[in-house]
ZANU-334983 format. One record per residue: residue number from 1; residue in three letters; x, y, z of N, C-alpha, C, O in turn. Coordinates in nm, 4 decimals. Each point is the difference from the previous one (the first is absolute). Last residue first. Example, Ala and Ser with C-alpha at 12.3 -4.5 7.8 and 13.67 -1.06 7.14 Angstrom:
2
  pos  code       nc1       nc2       nc3      cac1      cac2      cac3       cc1       cc2       cc3       oc1       oc2       oc3
    2   SER    1.2850   -0.2250    0.7080    0.0820    0.1190    0.0060   -0.0770    0.1090    0.0730    0.0509    0.1108    0.0169
    1   ALA   -0.0219   -0.6828   -0.0239   -0.0890    0.1190    0.0000    0.0900    0.1200    0.0000    0.1036   -0.0019    0.0665
END
This chain:
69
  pos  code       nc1       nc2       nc3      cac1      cac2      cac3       cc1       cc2       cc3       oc1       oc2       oc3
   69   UNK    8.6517    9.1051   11.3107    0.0886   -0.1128    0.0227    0.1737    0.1073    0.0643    0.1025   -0.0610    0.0304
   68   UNK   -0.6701    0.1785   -0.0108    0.1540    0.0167   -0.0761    0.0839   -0.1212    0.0313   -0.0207   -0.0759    0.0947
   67   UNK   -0.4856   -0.0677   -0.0863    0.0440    0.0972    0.0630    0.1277    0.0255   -0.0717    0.0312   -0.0743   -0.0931
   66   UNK   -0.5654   -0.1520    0.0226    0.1633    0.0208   -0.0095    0.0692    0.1078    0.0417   -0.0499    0.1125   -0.0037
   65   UNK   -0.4228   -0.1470    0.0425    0.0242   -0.0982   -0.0484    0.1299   -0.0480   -0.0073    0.0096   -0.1219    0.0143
   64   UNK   -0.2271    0.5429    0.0930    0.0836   -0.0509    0.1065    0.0462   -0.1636    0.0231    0.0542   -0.0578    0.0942
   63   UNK   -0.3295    0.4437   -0.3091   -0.0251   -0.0798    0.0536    0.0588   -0.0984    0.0892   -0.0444   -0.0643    0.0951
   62   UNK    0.2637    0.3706   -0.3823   -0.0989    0.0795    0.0585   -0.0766   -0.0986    0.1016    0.0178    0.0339    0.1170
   61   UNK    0.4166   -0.1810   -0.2924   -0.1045   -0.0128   -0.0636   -0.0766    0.0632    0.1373    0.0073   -0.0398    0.1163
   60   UNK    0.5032    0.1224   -0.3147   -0.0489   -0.0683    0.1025   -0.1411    0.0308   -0.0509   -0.0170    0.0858   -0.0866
   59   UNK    0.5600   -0.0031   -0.0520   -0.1322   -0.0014   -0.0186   -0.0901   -0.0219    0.0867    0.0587   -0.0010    0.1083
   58   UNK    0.4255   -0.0771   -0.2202   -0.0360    0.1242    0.1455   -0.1229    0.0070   -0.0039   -0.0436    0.0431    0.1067
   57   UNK    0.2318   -0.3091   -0.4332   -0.0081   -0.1213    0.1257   -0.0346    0.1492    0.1003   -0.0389   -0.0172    0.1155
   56   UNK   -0.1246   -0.0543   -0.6198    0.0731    0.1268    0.0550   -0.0031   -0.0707    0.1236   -0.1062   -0.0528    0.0331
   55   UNK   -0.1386   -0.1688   -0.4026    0.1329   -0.0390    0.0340    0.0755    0.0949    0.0567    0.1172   -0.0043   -0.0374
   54   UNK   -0.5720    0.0670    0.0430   -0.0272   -0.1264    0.0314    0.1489   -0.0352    0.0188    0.0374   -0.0535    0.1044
   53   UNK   -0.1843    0.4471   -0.3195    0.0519    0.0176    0.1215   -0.0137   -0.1305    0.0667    0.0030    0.0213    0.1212
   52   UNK   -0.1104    0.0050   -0.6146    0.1191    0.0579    0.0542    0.0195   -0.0459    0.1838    0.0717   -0.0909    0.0419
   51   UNK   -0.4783   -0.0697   -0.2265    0.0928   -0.0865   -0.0539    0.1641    0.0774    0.0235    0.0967   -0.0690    0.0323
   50   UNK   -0.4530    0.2879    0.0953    0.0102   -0.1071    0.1094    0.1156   -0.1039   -0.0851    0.0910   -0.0623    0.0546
   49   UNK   -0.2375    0.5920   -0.0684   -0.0091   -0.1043   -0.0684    0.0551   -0.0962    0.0291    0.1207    0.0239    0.0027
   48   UNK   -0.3157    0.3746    0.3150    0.1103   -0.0708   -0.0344   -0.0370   -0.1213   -0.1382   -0.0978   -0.0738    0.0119
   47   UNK   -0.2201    0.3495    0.3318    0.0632    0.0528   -0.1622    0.0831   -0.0599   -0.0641   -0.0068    0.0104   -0.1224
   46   UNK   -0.1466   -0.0700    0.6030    0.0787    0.0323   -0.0250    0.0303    0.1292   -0.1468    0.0656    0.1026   -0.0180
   45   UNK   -0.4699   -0.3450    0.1892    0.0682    0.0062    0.0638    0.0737    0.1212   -0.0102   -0.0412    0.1133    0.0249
   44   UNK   -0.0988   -0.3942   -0.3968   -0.0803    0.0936    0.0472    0.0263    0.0797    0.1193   -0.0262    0.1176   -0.0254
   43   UNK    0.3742   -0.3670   -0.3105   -0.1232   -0.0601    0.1449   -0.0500    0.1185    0.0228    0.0778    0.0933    0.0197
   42   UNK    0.0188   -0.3348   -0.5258    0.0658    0.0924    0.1056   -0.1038    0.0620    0.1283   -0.1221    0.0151    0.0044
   41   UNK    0.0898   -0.3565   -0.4006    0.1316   -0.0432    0.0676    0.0610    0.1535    0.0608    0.1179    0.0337    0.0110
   40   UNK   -0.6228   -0.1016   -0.1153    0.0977    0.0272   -0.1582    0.1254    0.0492    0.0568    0.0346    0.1178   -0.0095
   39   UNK   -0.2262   -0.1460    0.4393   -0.0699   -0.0019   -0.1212    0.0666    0.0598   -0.1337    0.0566    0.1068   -0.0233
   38   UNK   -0.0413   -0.3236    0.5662    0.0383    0.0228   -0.1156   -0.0781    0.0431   -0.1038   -0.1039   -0.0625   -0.0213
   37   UNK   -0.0151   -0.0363    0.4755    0.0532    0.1432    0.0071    0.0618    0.0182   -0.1309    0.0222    0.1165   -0.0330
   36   UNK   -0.1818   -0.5379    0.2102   -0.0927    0.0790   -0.0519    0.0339    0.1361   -0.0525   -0.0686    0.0583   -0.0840
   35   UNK    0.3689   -0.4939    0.0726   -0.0339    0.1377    0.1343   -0.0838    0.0519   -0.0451    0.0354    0.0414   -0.1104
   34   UNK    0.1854   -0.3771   -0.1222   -0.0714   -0.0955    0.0936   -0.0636    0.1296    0.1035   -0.0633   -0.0171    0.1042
   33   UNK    0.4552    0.1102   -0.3898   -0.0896   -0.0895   -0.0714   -0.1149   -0.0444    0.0640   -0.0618   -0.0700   -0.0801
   32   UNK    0.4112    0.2420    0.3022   -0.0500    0.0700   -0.0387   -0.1037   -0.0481   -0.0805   -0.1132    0.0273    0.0401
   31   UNK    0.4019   -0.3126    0.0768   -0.0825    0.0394    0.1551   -0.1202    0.1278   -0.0873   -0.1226   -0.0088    0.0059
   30   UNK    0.4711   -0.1977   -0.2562   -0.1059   -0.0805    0.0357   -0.1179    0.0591    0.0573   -0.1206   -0.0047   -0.0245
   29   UNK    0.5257    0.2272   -0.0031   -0.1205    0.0312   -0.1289   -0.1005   -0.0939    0.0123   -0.1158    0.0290   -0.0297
   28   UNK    0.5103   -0.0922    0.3452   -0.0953    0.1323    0.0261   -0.0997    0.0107   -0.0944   -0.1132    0.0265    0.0405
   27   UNK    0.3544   -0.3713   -0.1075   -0.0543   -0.0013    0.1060   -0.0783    0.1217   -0.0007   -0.1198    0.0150   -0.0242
   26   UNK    0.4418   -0.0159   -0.2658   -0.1508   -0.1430   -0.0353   -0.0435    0.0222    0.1008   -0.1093    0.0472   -0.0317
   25   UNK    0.4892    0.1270    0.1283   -0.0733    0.0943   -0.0855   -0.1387   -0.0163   -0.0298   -0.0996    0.0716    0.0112
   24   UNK    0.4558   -0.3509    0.1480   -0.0593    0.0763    0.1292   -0.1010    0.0918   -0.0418   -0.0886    0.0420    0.0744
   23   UNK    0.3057   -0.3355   -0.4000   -0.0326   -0.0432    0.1301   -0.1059    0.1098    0.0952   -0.1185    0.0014    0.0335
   22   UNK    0.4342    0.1667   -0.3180   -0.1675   -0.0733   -0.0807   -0.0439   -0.0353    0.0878   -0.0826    0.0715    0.0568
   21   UNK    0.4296    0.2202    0.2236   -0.0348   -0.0721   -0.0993   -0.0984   -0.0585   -0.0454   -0.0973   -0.0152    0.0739
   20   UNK    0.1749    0.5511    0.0053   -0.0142   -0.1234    0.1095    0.0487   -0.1535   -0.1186    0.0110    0.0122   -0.1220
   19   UNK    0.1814    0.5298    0.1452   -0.0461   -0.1147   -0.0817   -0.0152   -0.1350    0.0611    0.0883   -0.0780    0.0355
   18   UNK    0.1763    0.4967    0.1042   -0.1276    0.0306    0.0030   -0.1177   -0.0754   -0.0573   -0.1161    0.0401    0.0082
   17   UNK    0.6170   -0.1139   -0.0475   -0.0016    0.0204    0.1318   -0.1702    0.0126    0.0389   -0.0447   -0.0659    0.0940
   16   UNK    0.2162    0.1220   -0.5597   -0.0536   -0.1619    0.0310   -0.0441    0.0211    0.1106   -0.1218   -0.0144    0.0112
   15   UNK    0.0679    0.4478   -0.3122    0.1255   -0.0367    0.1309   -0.0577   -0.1991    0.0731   -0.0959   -0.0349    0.0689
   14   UNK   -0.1566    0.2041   -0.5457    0.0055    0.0840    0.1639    0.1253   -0.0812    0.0390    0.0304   -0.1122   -0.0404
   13   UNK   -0.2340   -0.0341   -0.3331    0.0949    0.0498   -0.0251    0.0516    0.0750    0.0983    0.1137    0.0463   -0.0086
   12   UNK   -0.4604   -0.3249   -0.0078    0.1807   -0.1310    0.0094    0.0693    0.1521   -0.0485    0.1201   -0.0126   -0.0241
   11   UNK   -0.5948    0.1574   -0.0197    0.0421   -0.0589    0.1649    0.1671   -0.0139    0.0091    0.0809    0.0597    0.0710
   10   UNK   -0.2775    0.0447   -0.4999    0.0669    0.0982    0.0382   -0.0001   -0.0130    0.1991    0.0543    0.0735    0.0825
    9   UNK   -0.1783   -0.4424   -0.3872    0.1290    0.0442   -0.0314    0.0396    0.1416    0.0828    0.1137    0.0188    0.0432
    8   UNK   -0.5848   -0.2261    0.0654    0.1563   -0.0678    0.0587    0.1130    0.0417   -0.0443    0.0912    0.0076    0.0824
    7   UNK   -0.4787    0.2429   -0.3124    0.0847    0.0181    0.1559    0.0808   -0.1101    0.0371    0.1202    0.0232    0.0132
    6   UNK   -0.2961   -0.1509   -0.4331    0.1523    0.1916    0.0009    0.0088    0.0357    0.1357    0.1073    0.0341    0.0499
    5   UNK   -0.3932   -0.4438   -0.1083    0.1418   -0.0054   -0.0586    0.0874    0.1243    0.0303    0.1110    0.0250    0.0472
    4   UNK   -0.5809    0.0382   -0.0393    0.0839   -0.0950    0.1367    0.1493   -0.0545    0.0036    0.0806   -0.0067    0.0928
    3   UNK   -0.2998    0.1550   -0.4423   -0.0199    0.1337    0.0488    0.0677   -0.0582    0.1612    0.0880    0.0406    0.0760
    2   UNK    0.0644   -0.3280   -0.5525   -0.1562    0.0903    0.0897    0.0070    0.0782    0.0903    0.1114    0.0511   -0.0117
    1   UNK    0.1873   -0.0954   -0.4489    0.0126   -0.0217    0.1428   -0.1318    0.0429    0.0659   -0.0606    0.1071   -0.0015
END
């Protein structure tokens, strides 16, 4: 299992209620993808590893790229 693999598993394992969807998820990582502020998929910013907190819907982007849902 890749390393990206084991966080989404231990994401889908959190309380759903707190779980954005792919959909909505793709989105945010897109966004991140494209931010100068990333580096080796965690935001400088923040600290946050972006591929985790990308599917947390209370989350929100330092920048202000995305917001909580």
């Amino acid at each position: 299992m890749s390393y990206d693999d084991w966080w989404t598993y231990m994401v889908k394992s959190v309380d759903v209620h707190l779980l954005l969807s792919t959909e909505k998820r793709n989105k945010r990582i897109d966004t991140c993808k494209q931010c100068d502020k990333l580096v080796k998929k965690h935001c400088v910013l923040c600290d946050c590893y972006m591929p985790l907190k990308t599917w947390i819907s209370i989350a929100d982007c330092p920048e202000n790229k995305w917001e909580k849902e």
